[in-house]
ZALUM-257804 format. One record per residue (C-alpha): residue number from 0; x, y, z; residue in three letters. Coordinates in steps of 0.1 Angstrom, whole numbers. Example, Ala and Ser with C-alpha at 12.3 -4.5 7.8 and 13.67 -1.06 7.14 Angstrom:
// ZALUM-257804
pos east north up code
0 123 -45 78 ALA
1 137 -11 71 SER
// end
This chain:
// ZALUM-257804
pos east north up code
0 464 1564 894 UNK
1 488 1563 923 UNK
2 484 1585 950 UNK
3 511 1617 950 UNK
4 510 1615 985 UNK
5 523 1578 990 UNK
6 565 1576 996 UNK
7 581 1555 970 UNK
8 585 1518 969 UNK
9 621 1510 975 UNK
10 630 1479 944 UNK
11 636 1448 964 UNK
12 665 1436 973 UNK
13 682 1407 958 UNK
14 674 1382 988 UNK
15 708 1367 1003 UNK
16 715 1331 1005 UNK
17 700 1309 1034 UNK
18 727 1290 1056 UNK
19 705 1261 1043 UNK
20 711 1270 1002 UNK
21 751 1278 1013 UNK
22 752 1245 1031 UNK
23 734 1221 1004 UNK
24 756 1243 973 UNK
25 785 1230 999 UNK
26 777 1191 1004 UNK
27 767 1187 966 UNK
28 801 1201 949 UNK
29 820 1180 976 UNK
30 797 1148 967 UNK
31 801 1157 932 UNK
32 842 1164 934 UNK
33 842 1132 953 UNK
34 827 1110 923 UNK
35 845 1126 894 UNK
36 882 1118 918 UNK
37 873 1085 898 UNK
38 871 1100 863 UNK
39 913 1094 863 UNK
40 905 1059 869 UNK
41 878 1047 844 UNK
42 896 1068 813 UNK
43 926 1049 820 UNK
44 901 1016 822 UNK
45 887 1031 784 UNK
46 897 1009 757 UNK
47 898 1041 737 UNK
48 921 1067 727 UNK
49 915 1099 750 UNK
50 892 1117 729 UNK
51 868 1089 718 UNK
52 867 1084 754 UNK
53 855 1125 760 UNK
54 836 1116 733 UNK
55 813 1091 748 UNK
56 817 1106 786 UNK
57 797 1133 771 UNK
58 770 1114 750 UNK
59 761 1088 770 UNK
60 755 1112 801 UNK
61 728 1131 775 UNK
62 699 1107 779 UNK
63 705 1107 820 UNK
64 706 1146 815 UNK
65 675 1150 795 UNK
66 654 1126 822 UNK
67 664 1152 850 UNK
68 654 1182 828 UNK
69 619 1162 825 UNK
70 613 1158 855 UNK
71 622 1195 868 UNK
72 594 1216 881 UNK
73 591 1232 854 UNK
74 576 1268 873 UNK
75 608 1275 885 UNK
76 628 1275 853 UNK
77 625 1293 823 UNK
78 644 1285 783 UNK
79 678 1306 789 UNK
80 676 1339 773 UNK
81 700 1352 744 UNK
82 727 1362 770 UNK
83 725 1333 788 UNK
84 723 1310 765 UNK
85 756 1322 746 UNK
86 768 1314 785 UNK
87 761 1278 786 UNK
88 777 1273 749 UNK
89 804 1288 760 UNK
90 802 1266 790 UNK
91 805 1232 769 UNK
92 835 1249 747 UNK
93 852 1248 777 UNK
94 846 1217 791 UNK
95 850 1201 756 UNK
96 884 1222 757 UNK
97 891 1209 795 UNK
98 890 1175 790 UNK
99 909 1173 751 UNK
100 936 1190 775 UNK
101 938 1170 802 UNK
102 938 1140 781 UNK
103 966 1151 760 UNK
104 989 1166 787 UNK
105 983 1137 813 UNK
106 998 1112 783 UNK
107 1029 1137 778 UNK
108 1040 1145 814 UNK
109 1044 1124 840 UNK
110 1006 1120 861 UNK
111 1019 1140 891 UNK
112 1027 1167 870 UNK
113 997 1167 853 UNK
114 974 1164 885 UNK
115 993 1194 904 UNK
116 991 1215 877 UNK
117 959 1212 870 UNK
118 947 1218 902 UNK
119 956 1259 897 UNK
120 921 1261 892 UNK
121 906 1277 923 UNK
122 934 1305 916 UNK
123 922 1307 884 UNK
124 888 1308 894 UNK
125 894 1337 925 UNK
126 921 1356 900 UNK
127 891 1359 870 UNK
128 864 1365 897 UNK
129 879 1395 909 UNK
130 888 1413 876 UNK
131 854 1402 863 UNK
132 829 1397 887 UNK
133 845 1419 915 UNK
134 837 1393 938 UNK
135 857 1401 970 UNK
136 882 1372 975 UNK
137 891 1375 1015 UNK
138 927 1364 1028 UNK
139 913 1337 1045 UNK
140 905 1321 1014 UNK
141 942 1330 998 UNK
142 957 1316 1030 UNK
143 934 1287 1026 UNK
144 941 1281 991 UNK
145 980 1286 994 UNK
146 978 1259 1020 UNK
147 953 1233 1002 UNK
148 981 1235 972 UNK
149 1008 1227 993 UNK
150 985 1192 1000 UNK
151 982 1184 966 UNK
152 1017 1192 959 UNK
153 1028 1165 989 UNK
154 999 1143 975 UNK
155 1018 1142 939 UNK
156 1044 1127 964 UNK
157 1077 1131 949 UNK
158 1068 1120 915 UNK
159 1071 1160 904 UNK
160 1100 1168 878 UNK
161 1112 1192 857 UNK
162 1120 1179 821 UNK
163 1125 1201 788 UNK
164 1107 1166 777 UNK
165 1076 1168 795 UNK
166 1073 1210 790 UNK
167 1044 1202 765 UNK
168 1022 1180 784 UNK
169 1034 1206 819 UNK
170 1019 1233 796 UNK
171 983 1213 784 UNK
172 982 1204 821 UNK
173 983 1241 831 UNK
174 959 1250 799 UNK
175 936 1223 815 UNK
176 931 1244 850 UNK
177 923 1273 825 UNK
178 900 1256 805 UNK
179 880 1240 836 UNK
180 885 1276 858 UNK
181 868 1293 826 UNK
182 840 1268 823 UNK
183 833 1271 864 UNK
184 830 1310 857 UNK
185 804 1307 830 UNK
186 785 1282 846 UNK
187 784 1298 879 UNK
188 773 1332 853 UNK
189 746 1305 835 UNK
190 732 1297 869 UNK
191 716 1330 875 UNK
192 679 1319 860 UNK
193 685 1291 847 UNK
194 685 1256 865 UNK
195 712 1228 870 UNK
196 695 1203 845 UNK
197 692 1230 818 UNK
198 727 1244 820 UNK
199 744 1209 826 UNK
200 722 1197 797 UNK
201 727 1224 768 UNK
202 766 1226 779 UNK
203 768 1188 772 UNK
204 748 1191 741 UNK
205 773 1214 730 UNK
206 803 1198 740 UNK
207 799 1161 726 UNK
208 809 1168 690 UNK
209 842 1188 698 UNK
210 858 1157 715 UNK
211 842 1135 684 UNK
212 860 1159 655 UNK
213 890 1155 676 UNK
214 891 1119 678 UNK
215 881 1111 638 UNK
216 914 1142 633 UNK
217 935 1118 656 UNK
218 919 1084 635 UNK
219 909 1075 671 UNK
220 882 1040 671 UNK
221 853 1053 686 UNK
222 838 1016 694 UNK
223 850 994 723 UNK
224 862 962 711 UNK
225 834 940 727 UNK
226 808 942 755 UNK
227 827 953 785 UNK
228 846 982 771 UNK
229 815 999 771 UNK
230 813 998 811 UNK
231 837 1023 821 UNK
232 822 1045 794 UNK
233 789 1042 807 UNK
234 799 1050 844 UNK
235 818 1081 829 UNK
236 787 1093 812 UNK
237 761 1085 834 UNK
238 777 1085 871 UNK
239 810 1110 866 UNK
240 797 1137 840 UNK
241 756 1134 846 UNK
242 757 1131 885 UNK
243 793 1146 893 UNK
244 792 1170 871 UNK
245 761 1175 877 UNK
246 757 1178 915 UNK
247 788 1207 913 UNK
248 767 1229 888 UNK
249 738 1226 914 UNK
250 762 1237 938 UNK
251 775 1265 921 UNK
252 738 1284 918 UNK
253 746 1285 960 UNK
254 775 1292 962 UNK
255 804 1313 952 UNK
256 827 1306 921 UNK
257 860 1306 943 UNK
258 849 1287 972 UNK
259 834 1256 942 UNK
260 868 1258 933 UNK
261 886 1253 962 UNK
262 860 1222 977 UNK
263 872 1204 941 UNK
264 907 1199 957 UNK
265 888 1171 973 UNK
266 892 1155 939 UNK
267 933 1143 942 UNK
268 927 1131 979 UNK
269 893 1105 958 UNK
270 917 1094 931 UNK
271 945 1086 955 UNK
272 923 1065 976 UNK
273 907 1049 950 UNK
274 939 1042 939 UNK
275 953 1024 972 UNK
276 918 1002 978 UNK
277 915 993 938 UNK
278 945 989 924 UNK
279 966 988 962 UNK
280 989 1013 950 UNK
281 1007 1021 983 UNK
282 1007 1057 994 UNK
283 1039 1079 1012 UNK
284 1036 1092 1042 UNK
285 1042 1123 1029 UNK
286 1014 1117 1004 UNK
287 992 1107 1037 UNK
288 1002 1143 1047 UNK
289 993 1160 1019 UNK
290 961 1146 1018 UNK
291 954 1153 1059 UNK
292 963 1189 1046 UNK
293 936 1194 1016 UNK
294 912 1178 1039 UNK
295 920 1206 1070 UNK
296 915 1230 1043 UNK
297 890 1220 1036 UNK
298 870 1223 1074 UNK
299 889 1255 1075 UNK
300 876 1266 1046 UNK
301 838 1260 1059 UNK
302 845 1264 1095 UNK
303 858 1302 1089 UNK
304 843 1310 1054 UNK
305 870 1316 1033 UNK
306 854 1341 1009 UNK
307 823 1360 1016 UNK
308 795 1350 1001 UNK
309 787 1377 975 UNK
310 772 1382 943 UNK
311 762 1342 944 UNK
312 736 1335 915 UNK
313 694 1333 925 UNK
314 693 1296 922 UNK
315 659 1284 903 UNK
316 669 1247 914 UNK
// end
């Protein structure tokens, strides 16, 4: 029986983020942006059509995924319940959905287009967080982002254009930043009990047979023609999805949505110097700009905090 006479136990606060958790969440979406800056680079390498290529950038990253579920402590996470389970579908529907996009719209438009426009996602991401989540989005972060996007649009260089032509693939490229913004949200949702491994695992699960019906609609081969068409598949699977993808959904259990969002911005300033050591594709100055922009955004961005950290999920690793 409890005694009358004791005063009521206040419920326990949600505990807040440690500086450590915020600055870990931090380094592993901006490791994780860094290595999928080269996912441009090995579908373009992919003897495949586009979706075959999704197809196996999905499967083959599965038997990397289920190792790092095993080998999770398996005290700190629990099977996702109902809710959150119907999370991490969703989760895979939109990556499937992401990537069918950006294959399709980066083969209609011209790559600058494509790129820009895809990288609307950390509006995307802020915009939905707010009317959803009512996560409070500062004006550091807006002034932050408006200025990041203004890199990335100097990084396209001036490749942009505006062609009746192209409208489709400008449209699938914009689709694509809603697609990927949506599958940040739910993820960053699925992260509130369940772990990285778990989330990135099911999603993938999930996701590998949309790109698959897609490619036997488009009569797409779904085998390489010999040996070493299967190496850019492999590092797509295993390194890009499994530990890019990857490291960014640990990330997100530590940080917020929005902020995720804006470190992937990283990704353009990757690809373009990938670009110039492998293939010596020279870069602009006013590309060399942009990218010194996204990257001052960046420290900005971390130096000042551009969005409060709020409402960020309880991480179980």
């Amino acid at each position: 029986m409890p005694d009358p006479a004791s005063p009521p136990v206040a419920p326990a606060a949600k505990a807040e983020p440690s500086r450590t958790a915020i600055l870990a969440g931090t380094l592993a979406v901006l490791a994780g942006a860094c290595v999928i800056g080269f996912a441009a680079i090995l579908v373009k390498a992919s003897d495949l059509g586009p979706q075959a290529t999704a197809f196996w950038r999905l499967t083959l990253a599965l038997p990397a995924l289920a190792l790092w579920l095993a080998l999770h402590r398996h005290g700190k996470d629990t099977p996702p319940a109902q809710p959150r389970m119907r999370l991490i579908a969703l989760a895979g529907v939109f990556f499937a959905m992401d990537l069918a996009f950006w294959h399709v719209g980066i083969n209609i438009t011209t790559a600058a287009n494509a790129t820009l426009l895809a990288n609307l996602t950390p509006i995307l991401v802020a915009l939905f967080s707010w009317l959803i989540f009512r996560e409070t989005v500062t004006r550091g972060f807006i002034m932050v982002c408006a200025v990041m996007l203004s890199g990335a649009a100097l990084l396209a260089g001036g490749n942009l254009t505006i062609d009746p032509a192209r409208l489709t693939g400008d449209v699938f490229s914009v689709l694509t930043a809603f697609w990927y913004a949506a599958y940040l949200l739910a993820v960053r949702k699925a992260r509130d009990g369940a772990s990285a491994p778990r989330v990135i695992f099911l999603s993938t699960l999930i996701a590998a047979p949309i790109p698959l019906g897609l490619a036997l609609a488009f009569g797409e081969p779904l085998l390489p023609e010999s040996w070493q068409g299967w190496v850019p598949l492999i590092l797509l699977g295993v390194v890009v999805h499994a530990g890019g993808q990857g490291a960014i959904i640990f990330g997100l259990g530590r940080i917020p949505a929005p902020v995720a969002a804006l470190l992937l911005l990283i990704q353009p300033v990757v690809a373009a110097a990938a670009g110039w050591i492998l293939f010596d594709e020279a870069l602009s100055v006013i590309q060399l700009i942009g990218a010194a922009i996204i990257l001052a955004g960046l420290y900005a961005a971390q130096l000042k905090g551009a969005a409060r950290q709020t409402n960020v999920p309880r991480d179980p690793q």
